[in-house]
C-alpha positions, 0 to 999 in steps of 0.5 A: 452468499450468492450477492456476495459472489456475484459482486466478486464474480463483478469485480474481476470481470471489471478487473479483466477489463480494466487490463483488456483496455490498457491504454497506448501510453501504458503499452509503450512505457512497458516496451521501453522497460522490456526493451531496457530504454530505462530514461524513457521508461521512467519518463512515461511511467511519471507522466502517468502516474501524474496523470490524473486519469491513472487509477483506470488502467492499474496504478499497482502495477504502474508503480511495480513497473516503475520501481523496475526500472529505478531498480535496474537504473541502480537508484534502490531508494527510489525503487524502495518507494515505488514498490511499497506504494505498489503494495499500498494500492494492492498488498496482494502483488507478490512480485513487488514484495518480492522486489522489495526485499530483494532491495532493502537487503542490497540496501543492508534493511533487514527484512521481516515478515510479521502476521500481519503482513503474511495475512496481507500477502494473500488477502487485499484488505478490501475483500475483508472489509466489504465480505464482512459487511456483507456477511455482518449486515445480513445477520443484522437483517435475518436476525431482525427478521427472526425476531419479527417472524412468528416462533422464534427458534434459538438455533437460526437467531443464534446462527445470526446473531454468530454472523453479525459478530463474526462479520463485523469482526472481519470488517474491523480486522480488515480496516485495522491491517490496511496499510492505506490506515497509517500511510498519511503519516509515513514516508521513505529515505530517498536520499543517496546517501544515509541523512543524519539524524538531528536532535534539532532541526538545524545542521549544527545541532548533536548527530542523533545517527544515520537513517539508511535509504529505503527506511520507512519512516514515521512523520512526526511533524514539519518545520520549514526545510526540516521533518522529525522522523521516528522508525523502531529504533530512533527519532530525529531531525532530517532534511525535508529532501532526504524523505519522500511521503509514502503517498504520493504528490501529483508528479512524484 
């Protein structure tokens, strides 16, 4: 339990850090938002966030900030993914939520908040997987020690043995809700407008419907200029530049 809070109490020093040492760049993109030079905030936002340097001073909040000012630049689509990619590095940022289902609504997506992303909001992922390690692994270790260790009393194994499940299990729980898990395959409607879902990737082929931007979408597969895309209610064909991945590329 003390490691455990000493690596935590060592996070968030590192953490307080990391923002005490933001750099000048970061400064000035932050005032030009503040200051509503929305063209010149964007531009510095995409030199940083291209830069291959912008993990050390807080990308979470870089694309919040970024997704600010395409939301009060009115491009919503764009806003759509730089907020959902804030939430990919940090599910835990609540203003970008916040944002984010400020936008969908305008953009007409219904927004739902199921258990998982409940869980999400409050929880980062990787305080379970590396608690549950922790808490996993040292069962492993005092109940082998148990074993070893003259009479064996049934009330400390079954205790770690209770820590071995219980920890690996939150360590299970953790990968399997961490977005970053699926994020490979998924990509946003960025497009202006809402794309047409083809049956087959060429422009003559049937109308499968429309995909509102700001759609988080499934990636299927590639072929040439086209992508196949499925959300919960369809499949189909799209223009390769009507959808941005959800991770991003150097520059994007």
């Amino acid at each position: 339990m003390r490691l455990f809070l000493s690596l935590l109490i060592l996070v968030l020093v590192l953490s307080s850090i990391t923002h005490a040492a933001m750099p000048d760049e970061v400064v000035s993109a932050n005032q030009s938002l503040a200051a509503g030079r929305l063209p010149e905030a964007l531009s510095a936002y995409q030199t940083l966030l291209a830069s291959n340097d912008f993990s050390k001073f807080s990308s979470p909040e870089l694309w919040f900030n970024r997704g600010l000012a395409e939301e009060k630049n009115h491009d919503l689509p764009a806003a759509s993914l730089s907020y959902r990619r804030a939430l990919l590095l940090d599910p835990t940022l609540l203003p970008a939520r916040g944002h984010l289902a400020t936008v969908l609504t305008s953009l007409g997506i219904p927004v739902s908040a199921n258990r998982v992303d409940q869980l999400l909001a409050s929880v980062h992922p990787d305080f379970l997987i590396l608690g549950g390690a922790l808490l996993g692994w040292g069962g492993v270790f005092a109940f082998l020690l148990l074993m070893m260790a003259g009479p064996r009393r049934p009330g400390w194994l079954a205790l770690a043995l209770t820590a071995l499940i219980l920890g690996h299990g939150v360590t299970l729980c953790g990968t399997w809700i961490d977005p970053r898990r699926l994020a490979s395959e998924e990509g946003v409607i960025t497009a202006k407008s809402a794309p047409t879902l083809r049956e087959t990737p060429a422009d003559s082929s049937k109308a499968e419907g429309t995909l509102p931007p700001g759609t988080l979408v499934t990636i299927l597969s590639r072929n040439g200029a086209w992508w196949k895309v499925s959300n919960a209610l369809s499949t189909g064909w799209l223009p390769s530049t009507a959808v941005t991945p959800l991770l991003p590329d150097a520059g994007s």
